[in-house]
C-alpha positions as CSV (number, residue, x, y, z in Angstrom):
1,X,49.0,-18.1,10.9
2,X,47.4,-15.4,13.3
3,X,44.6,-14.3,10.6
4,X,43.7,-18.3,10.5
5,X,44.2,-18.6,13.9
6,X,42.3,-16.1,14.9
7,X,39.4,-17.1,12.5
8,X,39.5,-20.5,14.5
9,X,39.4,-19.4,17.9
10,X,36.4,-16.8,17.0
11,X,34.2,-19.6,15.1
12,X,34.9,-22.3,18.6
13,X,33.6,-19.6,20.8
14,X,30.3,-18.7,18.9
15,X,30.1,-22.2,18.5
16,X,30.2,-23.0,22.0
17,X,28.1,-19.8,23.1
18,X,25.5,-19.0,20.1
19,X,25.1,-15.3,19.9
20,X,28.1,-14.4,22.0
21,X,30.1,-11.2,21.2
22,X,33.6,-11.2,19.9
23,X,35.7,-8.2,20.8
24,X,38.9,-7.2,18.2
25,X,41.2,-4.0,19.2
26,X,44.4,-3.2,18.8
27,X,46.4,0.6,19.8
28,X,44.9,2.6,17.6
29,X,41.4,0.5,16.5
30,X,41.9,0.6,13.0
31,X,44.5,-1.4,11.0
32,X,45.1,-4.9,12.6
33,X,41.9,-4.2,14.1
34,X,40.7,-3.9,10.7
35,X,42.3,-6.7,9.0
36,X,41.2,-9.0,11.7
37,X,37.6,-7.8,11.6
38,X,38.0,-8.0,7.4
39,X,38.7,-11.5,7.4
40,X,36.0,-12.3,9.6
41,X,33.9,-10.3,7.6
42,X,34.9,-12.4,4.6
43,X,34.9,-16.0,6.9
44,X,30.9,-15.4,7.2
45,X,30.2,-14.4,3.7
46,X,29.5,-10.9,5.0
47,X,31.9,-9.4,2.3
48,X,31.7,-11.5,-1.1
49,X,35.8,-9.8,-1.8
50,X,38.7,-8.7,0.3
51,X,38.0,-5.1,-1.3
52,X,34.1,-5.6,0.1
53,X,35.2,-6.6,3.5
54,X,37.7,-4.0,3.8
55,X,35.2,-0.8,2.3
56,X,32.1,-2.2,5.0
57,X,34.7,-2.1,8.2
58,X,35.8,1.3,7.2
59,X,32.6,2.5,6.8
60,X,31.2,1.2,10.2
61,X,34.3,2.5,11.9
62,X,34.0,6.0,10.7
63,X,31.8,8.5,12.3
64,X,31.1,10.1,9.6
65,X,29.5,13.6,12.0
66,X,32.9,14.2,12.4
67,X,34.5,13.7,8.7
68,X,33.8,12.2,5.7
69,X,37.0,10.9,5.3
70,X,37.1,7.0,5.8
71,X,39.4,5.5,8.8
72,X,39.6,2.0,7.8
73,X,42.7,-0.5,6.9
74,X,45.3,1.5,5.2
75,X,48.7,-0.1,5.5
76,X,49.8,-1.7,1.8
77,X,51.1,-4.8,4.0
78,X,47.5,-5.3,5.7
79,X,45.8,-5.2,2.9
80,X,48.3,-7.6,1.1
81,X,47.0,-9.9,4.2
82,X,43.2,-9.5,4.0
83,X,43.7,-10.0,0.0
84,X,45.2,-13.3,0.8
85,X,42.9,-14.5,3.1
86,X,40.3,-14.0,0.9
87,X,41.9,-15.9,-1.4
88,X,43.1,-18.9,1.1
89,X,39.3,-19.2,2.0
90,X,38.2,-19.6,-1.8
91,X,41.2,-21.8,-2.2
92,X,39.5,-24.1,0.5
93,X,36.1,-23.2,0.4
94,X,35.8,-23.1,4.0
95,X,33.6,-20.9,5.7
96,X,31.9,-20.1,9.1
97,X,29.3,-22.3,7.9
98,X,31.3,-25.4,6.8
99,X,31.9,-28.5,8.8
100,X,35.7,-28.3,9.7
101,X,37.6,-25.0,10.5
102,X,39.2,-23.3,8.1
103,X,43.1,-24.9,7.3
104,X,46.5,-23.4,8.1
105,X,48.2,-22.4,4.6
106,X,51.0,-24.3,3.5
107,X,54.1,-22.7,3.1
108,X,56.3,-23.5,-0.2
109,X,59.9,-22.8,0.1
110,X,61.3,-19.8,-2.1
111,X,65.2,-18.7,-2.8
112,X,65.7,-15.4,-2.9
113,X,67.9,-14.0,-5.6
114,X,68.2,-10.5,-5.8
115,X,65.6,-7.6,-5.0
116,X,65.5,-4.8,-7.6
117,X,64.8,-1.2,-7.8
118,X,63.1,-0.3,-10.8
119,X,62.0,3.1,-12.4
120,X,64.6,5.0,-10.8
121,X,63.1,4.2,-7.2
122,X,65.3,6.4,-5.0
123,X,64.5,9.9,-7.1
124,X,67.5,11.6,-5.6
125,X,70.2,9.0,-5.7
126,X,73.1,11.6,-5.0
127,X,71.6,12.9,-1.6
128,X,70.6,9.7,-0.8
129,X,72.9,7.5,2.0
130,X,73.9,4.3,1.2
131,X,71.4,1.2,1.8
132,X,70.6,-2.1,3.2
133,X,68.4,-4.6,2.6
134,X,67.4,-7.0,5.5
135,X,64.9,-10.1,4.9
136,X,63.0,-11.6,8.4
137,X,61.6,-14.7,8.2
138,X,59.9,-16.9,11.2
139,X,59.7,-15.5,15.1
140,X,57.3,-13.3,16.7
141,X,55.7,-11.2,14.1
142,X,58.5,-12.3,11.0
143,X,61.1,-10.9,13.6
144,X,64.3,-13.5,13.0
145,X,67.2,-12.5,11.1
146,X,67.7,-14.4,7.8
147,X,69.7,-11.9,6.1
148,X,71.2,-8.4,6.1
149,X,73.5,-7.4,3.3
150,X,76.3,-5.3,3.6
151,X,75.5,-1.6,2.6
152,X,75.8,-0.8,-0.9
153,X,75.3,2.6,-3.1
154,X,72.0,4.1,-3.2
155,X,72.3,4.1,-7.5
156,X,72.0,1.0,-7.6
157,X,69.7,-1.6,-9.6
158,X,69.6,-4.7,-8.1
159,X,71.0,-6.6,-4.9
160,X,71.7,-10.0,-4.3
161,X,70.4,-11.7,-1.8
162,X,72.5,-14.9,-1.6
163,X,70.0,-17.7,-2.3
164,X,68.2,-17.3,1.0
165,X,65.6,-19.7,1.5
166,X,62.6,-18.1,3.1
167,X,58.9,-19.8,3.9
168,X,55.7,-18.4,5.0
169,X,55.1,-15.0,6.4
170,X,57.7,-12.4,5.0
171,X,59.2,-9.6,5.5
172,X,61.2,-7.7,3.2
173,X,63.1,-4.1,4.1
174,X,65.0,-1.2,2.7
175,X,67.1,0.4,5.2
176,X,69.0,4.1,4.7
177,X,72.3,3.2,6.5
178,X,72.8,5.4,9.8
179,X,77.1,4.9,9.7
180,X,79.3,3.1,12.0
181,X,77.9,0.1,14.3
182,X,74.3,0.2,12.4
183,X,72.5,-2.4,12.3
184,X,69.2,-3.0,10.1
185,X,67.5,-5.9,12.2
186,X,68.4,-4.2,15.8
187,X,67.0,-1.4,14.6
188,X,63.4,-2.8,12.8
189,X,63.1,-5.0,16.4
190,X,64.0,-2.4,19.0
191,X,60.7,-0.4,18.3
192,X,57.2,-1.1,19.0
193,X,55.8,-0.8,15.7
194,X,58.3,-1.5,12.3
195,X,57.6,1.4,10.5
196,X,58.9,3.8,13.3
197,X,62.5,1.9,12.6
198,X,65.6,3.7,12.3
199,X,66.3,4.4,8.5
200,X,63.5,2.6,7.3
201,X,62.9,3.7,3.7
202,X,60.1,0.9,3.0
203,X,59.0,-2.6,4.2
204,X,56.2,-4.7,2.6
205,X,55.3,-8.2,3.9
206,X,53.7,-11.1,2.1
207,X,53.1,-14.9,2.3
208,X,54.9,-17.5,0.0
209,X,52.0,-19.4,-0.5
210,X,50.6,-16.3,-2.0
211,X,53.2,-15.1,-4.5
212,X,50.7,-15.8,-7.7
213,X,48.8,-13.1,-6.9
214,X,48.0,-10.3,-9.2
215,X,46.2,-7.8,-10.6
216,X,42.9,-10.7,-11.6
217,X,39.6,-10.3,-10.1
218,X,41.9,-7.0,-7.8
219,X,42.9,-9.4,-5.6
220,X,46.3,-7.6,-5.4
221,X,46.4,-4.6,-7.6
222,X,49.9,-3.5,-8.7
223,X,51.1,-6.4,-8.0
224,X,52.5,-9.3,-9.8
225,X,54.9,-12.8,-9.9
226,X,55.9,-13.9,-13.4
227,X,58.3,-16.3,-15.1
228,X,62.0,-15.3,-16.1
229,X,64.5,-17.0,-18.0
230,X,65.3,-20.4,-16.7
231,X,63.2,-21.5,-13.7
232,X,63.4,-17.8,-12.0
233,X,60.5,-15.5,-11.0
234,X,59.8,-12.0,-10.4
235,X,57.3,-10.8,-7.5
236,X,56.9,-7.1,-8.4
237,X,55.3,-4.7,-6.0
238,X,54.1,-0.9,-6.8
239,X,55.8,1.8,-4.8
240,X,51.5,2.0,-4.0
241,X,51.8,-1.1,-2.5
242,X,55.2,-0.8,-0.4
243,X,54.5,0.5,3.5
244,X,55.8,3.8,4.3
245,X,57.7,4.4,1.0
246,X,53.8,4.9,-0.7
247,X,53.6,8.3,1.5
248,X,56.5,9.6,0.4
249,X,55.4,9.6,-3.1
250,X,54.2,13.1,-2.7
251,X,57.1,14.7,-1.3
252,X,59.4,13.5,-4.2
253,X,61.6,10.4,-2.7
254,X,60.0,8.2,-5.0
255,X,58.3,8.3,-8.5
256,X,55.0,6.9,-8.6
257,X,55.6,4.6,-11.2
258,X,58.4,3.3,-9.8
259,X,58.7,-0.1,-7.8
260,X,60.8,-3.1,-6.4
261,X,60.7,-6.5,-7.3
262,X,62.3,-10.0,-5.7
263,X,63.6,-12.1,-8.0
264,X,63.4,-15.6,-6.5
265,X,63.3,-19.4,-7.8
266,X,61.2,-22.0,-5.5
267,X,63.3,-25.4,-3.9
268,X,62.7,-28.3,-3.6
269,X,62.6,-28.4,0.8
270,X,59.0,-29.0,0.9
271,X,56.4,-26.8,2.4
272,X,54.9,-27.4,5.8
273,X,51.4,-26.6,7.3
274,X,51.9,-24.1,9.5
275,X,50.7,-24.2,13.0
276,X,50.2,-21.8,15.7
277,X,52.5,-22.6,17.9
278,X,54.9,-22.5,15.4
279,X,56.4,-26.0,15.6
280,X,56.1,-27.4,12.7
281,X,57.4,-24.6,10.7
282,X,60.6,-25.5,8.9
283,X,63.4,-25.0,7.8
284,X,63.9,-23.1,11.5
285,X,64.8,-19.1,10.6
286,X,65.7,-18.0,14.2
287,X,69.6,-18.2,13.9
288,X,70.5,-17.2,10.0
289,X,69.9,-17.9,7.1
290,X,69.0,-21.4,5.7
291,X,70.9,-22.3,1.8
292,X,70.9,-25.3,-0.2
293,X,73.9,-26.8,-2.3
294,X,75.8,-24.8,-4.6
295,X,75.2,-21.2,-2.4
296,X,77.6,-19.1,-0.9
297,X,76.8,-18.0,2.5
298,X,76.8,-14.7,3.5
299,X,79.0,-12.4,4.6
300,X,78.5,-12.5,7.7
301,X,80.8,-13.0,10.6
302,X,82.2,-16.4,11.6
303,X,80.6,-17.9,8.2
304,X,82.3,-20.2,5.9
305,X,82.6,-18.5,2.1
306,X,83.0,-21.6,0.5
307,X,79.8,-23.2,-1.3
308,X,78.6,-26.6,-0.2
309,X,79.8,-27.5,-3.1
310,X,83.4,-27.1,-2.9
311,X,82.7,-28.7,0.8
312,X,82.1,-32.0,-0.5
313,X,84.1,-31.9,-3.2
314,X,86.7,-35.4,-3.5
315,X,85.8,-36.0,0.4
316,X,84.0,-39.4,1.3
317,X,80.7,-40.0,3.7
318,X,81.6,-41.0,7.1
319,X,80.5,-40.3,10.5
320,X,80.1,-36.0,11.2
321,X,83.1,-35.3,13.3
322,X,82.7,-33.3,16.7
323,X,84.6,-30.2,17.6
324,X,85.8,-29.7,20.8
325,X,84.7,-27.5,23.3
326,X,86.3,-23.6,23.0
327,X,88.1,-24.5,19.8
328,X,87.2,-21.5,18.6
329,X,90.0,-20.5,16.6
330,X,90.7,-24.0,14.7
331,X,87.2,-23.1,12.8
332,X,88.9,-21.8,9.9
333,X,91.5,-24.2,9.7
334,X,88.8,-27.0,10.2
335,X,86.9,-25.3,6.8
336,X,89.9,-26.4,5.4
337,X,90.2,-29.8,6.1
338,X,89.3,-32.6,3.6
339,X,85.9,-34.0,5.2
340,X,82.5,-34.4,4.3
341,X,81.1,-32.7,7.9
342,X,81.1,-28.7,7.5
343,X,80.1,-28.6,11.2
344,X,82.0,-25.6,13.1
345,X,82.0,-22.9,15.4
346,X,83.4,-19.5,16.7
347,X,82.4,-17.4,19.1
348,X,79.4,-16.7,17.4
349,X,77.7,-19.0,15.4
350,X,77.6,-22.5,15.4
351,X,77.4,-24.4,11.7
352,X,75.4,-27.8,11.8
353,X,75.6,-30.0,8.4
354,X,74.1,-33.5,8.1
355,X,75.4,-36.1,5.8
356,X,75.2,-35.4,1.8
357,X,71.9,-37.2,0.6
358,X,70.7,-37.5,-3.0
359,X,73.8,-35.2,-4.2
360,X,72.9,-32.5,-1.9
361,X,74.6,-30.8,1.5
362,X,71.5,-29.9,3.3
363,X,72.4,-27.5,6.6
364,X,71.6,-24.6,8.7
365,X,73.3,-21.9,10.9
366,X,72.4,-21.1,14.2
367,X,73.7,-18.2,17.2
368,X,75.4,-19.6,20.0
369,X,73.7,-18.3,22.7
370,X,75.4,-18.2,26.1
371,X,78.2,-20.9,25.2
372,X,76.9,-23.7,24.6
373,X,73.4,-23.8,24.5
374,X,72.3,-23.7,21.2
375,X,69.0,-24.5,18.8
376,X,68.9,-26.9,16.8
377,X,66.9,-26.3,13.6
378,X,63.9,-28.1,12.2
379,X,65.8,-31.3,9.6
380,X,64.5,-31.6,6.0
381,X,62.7,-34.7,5.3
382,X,63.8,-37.1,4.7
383,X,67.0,-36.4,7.7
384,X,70.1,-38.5,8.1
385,X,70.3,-40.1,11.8
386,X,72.2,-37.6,13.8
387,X,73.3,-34.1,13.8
388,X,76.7,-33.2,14.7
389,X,77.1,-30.8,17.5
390,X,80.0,-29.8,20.0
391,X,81.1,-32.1,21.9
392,X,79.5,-31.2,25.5
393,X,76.1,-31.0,23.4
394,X,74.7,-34.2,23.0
395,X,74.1,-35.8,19.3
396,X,70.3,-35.7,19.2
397,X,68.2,-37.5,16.8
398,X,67.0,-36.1,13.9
């Protein structure tokens, strides 16, 4: 959204003011500078690839009297980023030079199912602490929490991830845990720049309209998304291509030929255009994670463990009951009751479910912030007419 917004804003104002003089900077002048200044590079047919764009910026950001070494766009998740721009604006075949501005992407819905650590990715597993995963989703800068699993030994292959359904921009991490009262996502937002997080052993980021890229025409070298068995699909990434863990390769952490991959199906909640403002951006990621029927939740706290499936099961559609206010501790003997609505609370987190549609329990999970003043999330299309919510919340509209 930024990179297209961005690209917007920048063809407006030359438009308005032929010969004007954008100015791009950012702390240190040289990676989202660089990405930004890519794009544009490939938005005026300046560049005629993202590999072009990206070699001419860090060639006229170099002073070369002072090294020959060039200081251009670096980070693997950057890169990733100019890479897909170039191929959004081939995809569209708008330019600086066409009639309407370029489009936001769309965003296709993905499940993820597990993320893998292949070719023996943590060298030393014995000295190693054990891990985390934590996926981001939505937010400032791909900052809200969708999921973080519980930690789990550093030996092994492959971790679930539950079925969480993610859209747009991205963010996938690897996190050494730190022992008691860590936390992944309070650590990765509590700093001014990601890859200074606590235990961070690697992040990359990525689009899911972008998740057929690979190694044709090096659009996204070392990188792949191919079928599995059934209707899953593998997104592989090179330890090359993952950010921090690729300077590590050196020192011995991680083999070189060694890398992660998500293993992921797509749904059926369709995909949105994305604006900038962010408001037509669903399903809503800023409280949890978002799961479709037939998924157990996380383990997280104040989360049912029962499927959607076995919430529905024998019960009959009727109208969403309403909880009362500070009921907190009938939440778990409301999960038990016969009924079609898995609305609930607890001190924590609210649970809003709509009516079944079409043989599926559509719903979403959201933090109760300061009592009762909560955030609804986006509805799939098409929604039933109200959702339930506690009982000093007014039902809204869908």
């Amino acid at each position: 959204v930024q990179f297209v917004q961005f690209l917007r804003d920048a063809q407006e104002f030359l438009h308005g003011l032929p010969g004007g003089i954008i100015a791009v900077h950012c702390k240190g002048g040289k990676g989202r500078t660089g990405s930004l200044c890519a794009a544009w590079l490939l938005y005026c047919k300046r560049a005629a690839s993202a590999k072009a764009a990206l070699k001419l910026f860090a060639k006229k950001r170099t002073d070369l009297y002072r090294g020959k070494a060039l200081c251009g766009v670096e980070t693997p998740s950057q890169v990733r980023y100019v890479q897909q721009m170039a191929r959004h604006l081939g995809r569209t075949e708008t330019y600086f030079s066409s009639p309407e501005p370029v489009p936001f992407c769309s965003s296709p819905a993905i499940k993820l199912q597990a993320l893998n650590l292949e070719g023996g990715f943590i060298a030393k597993p014995h000295k190693s602490k054990p891990l985390r995963v934590l996926v981001q989703c939505g937010g400032a800068n791909t900052s809200d929490l969708v999921l973080e699993t519980p930690s789990f030994s550093s030996d092994s292959l492959s971790v679930p991830l539950q079925g969480v359904v993610v859209q747009g921009d991205v963010r996938i991490s690897l996190f050494q845990d730190k022992g008691a009262g860590f936390n992944a996502h309070k650590a990765m937002t509590s700093v001014p720049n990601a890859h200074l997080a606590k235990g961070l052993v690697f992040l990359f980021l990525f689009h899911t309209a972008f998740m057929d890229m690979d190694d044709n025409n090096g659009n996204a070298p070392n990188e792949s998304s191919a079928a599995t068995e059934g209707n899953g699909r593998r997104y592989q990434v090179s330890v090359a291509n993952l950010d921090k863990a690729n300077n590590r390769v050196k020192k011995g952490r991680h083999p070189s030929t060694s890398s992660v991959s998500l293993s992921y199906n797509f749904t059926d909640i369709n995909g949105v255009i994305q604006d900038p403002s962010g408001q037509h951006v669903g399903p809503d990621f800023s409280g949890g994670m978002v799961r479709e029927s037939g998924t157990v939740t996380g383990a997280q706290p104040g989360r049912s463990t029962r499927t959607n499936g076995e919430a529905v099961e024998g019960c009959t559609i009727g109208e969403p009951q309403i909880r009362k206010a500070g009921d907190a501790s009938s939440a778990a003997r409301d999960m038990a009751d016969n009924t079609c609505d898995e609305t609930w609370y607890d001190d924590t987190w609210l649970h809003i479910a709509p009516a079944e549609e079409d043989d599926r329990w559509h719903g979403a999970e959201c933090v109760i912030e300061f009592d009762l003043a909560t955030k609804l999330p986006a509805p799939p299309e098409p929604a039933p007419k109200d959702w339930a919510v506690d009982s000093d919340v007014p039902s809204r509209p869908a």
